[in-house]
C-alpha positions as CSV (number, residue, x, y, z in Angstrom):
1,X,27.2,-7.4,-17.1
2,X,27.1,-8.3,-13.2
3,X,31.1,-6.3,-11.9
4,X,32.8,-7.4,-9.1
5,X,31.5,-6.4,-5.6
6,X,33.4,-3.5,-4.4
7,X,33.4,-2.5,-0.4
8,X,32.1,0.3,1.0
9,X,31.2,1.8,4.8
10,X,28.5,4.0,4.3
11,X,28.4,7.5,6.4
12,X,25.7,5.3,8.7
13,X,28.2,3.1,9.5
14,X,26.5,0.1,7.4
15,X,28.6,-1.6,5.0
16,X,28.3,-3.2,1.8
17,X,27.3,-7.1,2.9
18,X,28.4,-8.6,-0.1
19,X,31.5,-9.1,0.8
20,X,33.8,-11.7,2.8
21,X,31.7,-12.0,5.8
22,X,34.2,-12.2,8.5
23,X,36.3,-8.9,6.8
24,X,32.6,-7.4,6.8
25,X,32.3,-8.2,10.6
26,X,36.0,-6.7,11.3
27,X,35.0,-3.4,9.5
28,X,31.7,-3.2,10.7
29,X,32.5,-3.7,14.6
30,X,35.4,-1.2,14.2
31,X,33.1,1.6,12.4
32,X,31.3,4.1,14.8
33,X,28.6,3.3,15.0
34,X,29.5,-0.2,15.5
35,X,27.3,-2.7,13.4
36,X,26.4,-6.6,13.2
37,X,25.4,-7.5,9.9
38,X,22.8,-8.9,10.0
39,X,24.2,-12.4,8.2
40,X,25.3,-12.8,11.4
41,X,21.4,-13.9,12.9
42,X,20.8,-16.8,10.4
43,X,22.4,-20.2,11.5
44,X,19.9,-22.6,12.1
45,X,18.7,-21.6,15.2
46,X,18.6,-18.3,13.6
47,X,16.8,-19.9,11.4
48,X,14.1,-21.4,13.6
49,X,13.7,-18.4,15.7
50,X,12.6,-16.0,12.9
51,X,10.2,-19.0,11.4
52,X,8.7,-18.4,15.1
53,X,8.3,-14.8,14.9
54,X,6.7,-14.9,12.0
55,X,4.0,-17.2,13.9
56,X,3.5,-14.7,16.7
57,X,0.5,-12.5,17.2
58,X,1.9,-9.2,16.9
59,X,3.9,-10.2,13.8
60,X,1.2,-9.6,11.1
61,X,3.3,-9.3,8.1
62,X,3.0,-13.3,7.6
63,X,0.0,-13.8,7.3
64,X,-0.8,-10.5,5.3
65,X,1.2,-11.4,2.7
66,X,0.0,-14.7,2.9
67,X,-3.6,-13.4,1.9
68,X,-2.2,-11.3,-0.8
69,X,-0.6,-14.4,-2.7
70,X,-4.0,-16.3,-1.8
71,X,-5.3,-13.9,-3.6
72,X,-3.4,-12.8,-6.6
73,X,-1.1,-16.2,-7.4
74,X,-3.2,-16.9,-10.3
75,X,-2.4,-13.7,-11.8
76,X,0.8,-13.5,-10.9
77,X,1.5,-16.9,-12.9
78,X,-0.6,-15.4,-15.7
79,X,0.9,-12.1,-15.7
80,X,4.7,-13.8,-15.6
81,X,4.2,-16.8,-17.7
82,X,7.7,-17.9,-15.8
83,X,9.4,-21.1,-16.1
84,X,11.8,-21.1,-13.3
85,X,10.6,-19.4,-9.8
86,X,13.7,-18.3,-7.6
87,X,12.6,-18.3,-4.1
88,X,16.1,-15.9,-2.1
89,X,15.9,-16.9,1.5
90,X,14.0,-19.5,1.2
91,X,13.7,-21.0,4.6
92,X,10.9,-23.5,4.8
93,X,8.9,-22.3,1.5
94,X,5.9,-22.2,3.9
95,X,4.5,-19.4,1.6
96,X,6.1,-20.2,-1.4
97,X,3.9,-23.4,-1.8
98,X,0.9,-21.0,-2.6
99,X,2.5,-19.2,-5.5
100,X,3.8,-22.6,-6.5
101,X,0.0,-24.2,-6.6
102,X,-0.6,-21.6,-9.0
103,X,2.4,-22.0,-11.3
104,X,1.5,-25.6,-11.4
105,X,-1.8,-25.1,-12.2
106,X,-0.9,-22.5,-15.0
107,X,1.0,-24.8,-16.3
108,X,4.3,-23.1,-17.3
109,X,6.7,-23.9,-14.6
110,X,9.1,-26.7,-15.0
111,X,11.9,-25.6,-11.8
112,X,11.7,-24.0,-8.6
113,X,15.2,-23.0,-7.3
114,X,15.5,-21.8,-3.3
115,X,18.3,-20.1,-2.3
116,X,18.9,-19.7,1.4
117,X,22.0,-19.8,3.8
118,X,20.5,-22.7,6.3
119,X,21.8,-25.7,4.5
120,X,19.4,-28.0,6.7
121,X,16.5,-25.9,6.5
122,X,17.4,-25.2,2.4
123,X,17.5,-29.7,2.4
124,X,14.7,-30.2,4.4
125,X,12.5,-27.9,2.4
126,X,13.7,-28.9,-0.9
127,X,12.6,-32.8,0.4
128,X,9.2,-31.7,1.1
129,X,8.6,-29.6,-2.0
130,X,9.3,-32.6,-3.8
131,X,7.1,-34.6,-2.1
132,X,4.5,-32.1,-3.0
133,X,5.4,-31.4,-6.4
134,X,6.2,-34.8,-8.3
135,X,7.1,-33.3,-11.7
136,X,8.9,-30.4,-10.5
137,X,12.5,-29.6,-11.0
138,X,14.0,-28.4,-7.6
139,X,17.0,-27.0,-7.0
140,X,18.3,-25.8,-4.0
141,X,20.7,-23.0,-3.9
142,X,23.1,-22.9,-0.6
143,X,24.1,-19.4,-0.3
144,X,23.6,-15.7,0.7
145,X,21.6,-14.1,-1.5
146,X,24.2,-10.5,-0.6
147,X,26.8,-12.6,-2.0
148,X,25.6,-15.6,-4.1
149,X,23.3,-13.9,-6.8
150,X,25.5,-15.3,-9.9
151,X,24.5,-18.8,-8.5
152,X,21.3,-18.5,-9.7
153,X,19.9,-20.6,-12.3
154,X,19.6,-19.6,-15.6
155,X,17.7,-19.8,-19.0
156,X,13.5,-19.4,-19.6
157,X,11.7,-16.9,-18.2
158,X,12.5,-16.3,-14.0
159,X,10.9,-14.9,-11.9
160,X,12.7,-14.0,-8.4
161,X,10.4,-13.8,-5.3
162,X,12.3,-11.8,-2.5
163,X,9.5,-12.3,0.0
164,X,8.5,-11.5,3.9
165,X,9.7,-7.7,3.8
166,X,13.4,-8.6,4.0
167,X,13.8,-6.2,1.5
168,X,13.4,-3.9,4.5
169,X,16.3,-4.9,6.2
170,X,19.0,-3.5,3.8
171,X,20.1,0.1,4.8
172,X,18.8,2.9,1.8
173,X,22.3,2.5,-0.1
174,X,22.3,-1.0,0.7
175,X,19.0,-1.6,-0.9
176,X,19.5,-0.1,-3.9
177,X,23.3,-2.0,-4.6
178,X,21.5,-4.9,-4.2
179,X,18.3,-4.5,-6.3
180,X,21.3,-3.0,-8.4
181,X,23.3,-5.9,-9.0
182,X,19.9,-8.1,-9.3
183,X,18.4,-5.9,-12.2
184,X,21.9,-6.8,-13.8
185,X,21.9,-10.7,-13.1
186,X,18.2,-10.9,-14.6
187,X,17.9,-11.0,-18.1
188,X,15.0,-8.7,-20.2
189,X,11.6,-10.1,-20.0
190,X,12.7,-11.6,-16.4
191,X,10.8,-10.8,-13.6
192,X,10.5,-9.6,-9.3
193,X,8.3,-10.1,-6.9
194,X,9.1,-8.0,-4.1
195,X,7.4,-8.1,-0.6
196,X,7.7,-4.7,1.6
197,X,5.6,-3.5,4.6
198,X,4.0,-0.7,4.3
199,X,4.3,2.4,6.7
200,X,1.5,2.2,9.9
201,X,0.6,3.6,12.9
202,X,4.4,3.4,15.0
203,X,2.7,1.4,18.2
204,X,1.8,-1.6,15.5
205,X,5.4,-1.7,13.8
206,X,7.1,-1.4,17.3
207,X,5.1,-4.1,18.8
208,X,6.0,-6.6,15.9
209,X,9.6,-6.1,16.7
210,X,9.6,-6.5,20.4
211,X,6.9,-9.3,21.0
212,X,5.6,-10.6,24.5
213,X,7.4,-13.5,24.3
214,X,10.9,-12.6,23.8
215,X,11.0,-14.3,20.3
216,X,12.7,-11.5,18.7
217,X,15.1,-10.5,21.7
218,X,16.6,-13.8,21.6
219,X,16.7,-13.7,17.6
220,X,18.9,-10.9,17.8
221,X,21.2,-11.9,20.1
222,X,21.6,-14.9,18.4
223,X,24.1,-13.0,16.2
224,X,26.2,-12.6,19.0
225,X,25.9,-16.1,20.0
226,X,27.0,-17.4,16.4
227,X,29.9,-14.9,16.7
228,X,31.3,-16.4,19.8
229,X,30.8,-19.5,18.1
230,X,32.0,-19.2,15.3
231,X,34.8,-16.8,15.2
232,X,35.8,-18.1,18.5
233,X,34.9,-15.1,20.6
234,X,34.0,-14.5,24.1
235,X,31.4,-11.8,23.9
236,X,28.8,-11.7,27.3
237,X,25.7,-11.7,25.2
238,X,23.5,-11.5,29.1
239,X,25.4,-8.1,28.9
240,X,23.7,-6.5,26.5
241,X,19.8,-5.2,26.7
242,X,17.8,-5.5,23.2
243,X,16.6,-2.0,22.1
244,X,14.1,-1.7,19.3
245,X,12.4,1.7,18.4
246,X,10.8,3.8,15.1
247,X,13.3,6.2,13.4
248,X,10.7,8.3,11.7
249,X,13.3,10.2,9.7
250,X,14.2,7.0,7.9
251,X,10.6,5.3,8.6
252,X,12.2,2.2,9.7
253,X,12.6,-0.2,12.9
254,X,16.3,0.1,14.2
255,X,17.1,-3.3,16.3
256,X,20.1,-2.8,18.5
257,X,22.2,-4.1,21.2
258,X,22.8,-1.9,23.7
259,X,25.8,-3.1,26.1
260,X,24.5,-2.6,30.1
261,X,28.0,-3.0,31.4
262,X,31.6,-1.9,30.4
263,X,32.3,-5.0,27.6
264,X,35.6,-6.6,26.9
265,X,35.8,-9.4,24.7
266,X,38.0,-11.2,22.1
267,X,37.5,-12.3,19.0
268,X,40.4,-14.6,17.9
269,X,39.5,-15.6,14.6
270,X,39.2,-11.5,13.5
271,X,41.9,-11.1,16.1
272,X,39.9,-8.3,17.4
273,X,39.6,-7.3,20.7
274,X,36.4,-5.4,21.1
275,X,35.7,-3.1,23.8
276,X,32.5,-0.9,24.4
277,X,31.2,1.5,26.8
278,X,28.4,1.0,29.2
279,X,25.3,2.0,26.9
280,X,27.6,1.7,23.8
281,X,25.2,-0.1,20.9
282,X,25.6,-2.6,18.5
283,X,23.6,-1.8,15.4
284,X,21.9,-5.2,14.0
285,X,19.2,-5.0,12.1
286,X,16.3,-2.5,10.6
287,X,13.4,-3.2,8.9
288,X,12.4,0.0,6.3
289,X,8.7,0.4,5.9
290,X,7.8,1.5,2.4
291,X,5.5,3.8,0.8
292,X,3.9,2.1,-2.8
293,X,4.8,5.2,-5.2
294,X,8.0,5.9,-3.9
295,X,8.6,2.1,-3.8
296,X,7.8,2.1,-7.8
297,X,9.7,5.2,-8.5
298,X,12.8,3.8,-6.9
299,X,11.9,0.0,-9.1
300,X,11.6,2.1,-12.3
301,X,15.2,4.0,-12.0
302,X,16.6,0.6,-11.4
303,X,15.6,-0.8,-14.6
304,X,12.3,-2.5,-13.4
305,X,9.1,-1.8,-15.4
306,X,6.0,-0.2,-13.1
307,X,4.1,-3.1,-13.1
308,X,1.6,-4.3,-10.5
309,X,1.1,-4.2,-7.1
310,X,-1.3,-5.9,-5.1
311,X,-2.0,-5.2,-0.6
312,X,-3.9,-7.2,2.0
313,X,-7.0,-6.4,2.6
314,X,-6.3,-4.2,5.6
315,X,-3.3,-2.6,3.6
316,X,-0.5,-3.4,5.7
317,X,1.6,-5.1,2.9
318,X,2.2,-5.2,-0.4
319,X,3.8,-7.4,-3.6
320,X,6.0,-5.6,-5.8
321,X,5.9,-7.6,-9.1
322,X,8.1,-5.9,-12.0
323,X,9.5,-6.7,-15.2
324,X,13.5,-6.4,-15.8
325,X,13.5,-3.6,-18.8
326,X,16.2,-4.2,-21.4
């Protein structure tokens, strides 16, 4: 059975996201380290700013996994046999559409189900995929997929794509609650496909995350943008200079915020004031790289079979697709 979603703040001052987000904010900006979860990025400009980085040049994960499902769709409908395809943070479904082509083909599936927090982005999607697929069920999940896993559809067989590496961005405790509680809301026989990038040479995974153009600079602030917004807050988001670099301890991108001035700013709807030295940092995103056999290991003790896994040409991603083990 799926139990109720306790709270925690982890020793790295992350916390548990799947909780109330604004009491998540509260705790997170008052831990030290302070952190922005990264929920926080994805209104609908959020929205439209990450579909753009995943367009630019140094950003090669899109298109690597792209070729993989190109690839290996057909066998992964095969292989699955599922009825219902989850999508969890859907966005546009740009990818999606290639595993789709090959459910459709096989035959089997009768319902596609996106989940994403973008309500407009989730509708305009859902329109288009129906368009494209006449005899399709879809149906469009608003929510967060930290929070809203129980909304998911049920009965046949499912299989859950969690796609783009956004696996990556949970913290190591993080990561496993939430594969956690998944393995729980997926029923024997179910199944995941999981997309991760894989560990590289650091001056390729530092250049994805700090592009010429600024893409990702402005994606990150955006969270404090949506704050202000939002929560009614009056945070100076020119003060703060974006600072991404390689923790090779943890093998991960750390995305932060790092204040250039003395910052004083209110938050009324938190009734926070929040107050941060020059060269304080706001902690906002990472992105974990992963190795394939520790990736598996850590799938099995979950209560995922070890099933296949399939890379780019170039090996700079992978697919993750595992069986829920009763």
């Amino acid at each position: 059975m799926n139990q109720p979603f306790e709270t925690a703040i982890f020793d790295n001052g992350s916390i548990d996201s799947r909780v109330d987000p604004q009491t998540e904010l509260f705790r997170a900006l008052r831990s030290h380290p302070r952190t922005v979860p990264p929920r926080w990025l994805y209104d609908d400009r959020g929205s439209e700013l990450y579909s753009q980085i995943t367009r630019l040049p140094e950003y090669y994960q899109t298109e690597a996994e792209r070729s993989i499902l190109e690839a290996n769709a057909a066998t992964i409908a095969e292989i699955t046999g599922a009825t219902t395809v989850i999508e969890l943070g859907s966005g546009t479904s740009d990818k999606t559409r290639t595993l789709l082509d090959a459910f459709v083909a096989h035959g089997s599936i009768n319902r596609f189900a996106p989940l994403d927090v973008s309500e407009a982005t989730l509708i305009e999607a859902a329109a288009m995929l129906g368009r494209r697929y006449p005899d399709l069920e879809v149906a469009p999940v608003v929510g967060d997929f930290n929070r809203h896993l129980h909304r998911l559809p049920s009965g046949g067989t499912r299989l859950v794509a969690f796609l783009g590496g956004t696996i990556g961005n949970f913290y190591q405790e993080e990561r496993r609650a939430f594969l956690g509680v998944l393995s729980d809301v997926l029923e024997p026989g179910d199944w995941l496909l999981l997309g991760v990038d894989l560990v590289k040479p650091i001056d390729r995974l530092v250049a994805a995350y700090n592009d010429s153009q600024g893409v990702t600079d402005a994606f990150i602030r955006n969270a404090l943008t949506v704050i202000n917004r939002e929560l009614d807050g009056n945070i100076d988001v020119g003060n703060f200079e974006y600072v991404p670099f390689w923790d090779g301890r943890e093998e991960r991108i750390d995305m932060r915020l790092r204040a250039c001035e003395p910052e004083h700013a209110r938050i009324e709807a938190l009734d926070l004031d929040l107050d941060l030295e020059a060269g304080e940092e706001l902690r906002i995103e990472v992105s974990t790289k992963f190795r394939q056999d520790k990736l598996l290991t850590e799938l099995t003790e979950i209560g995922f079979a070890d099933g296949e896994f399939f890379t780019d040409a170039a090996g700079d991603f992978g697919l993750a697709l595992v069986c829920r083990q009763a």
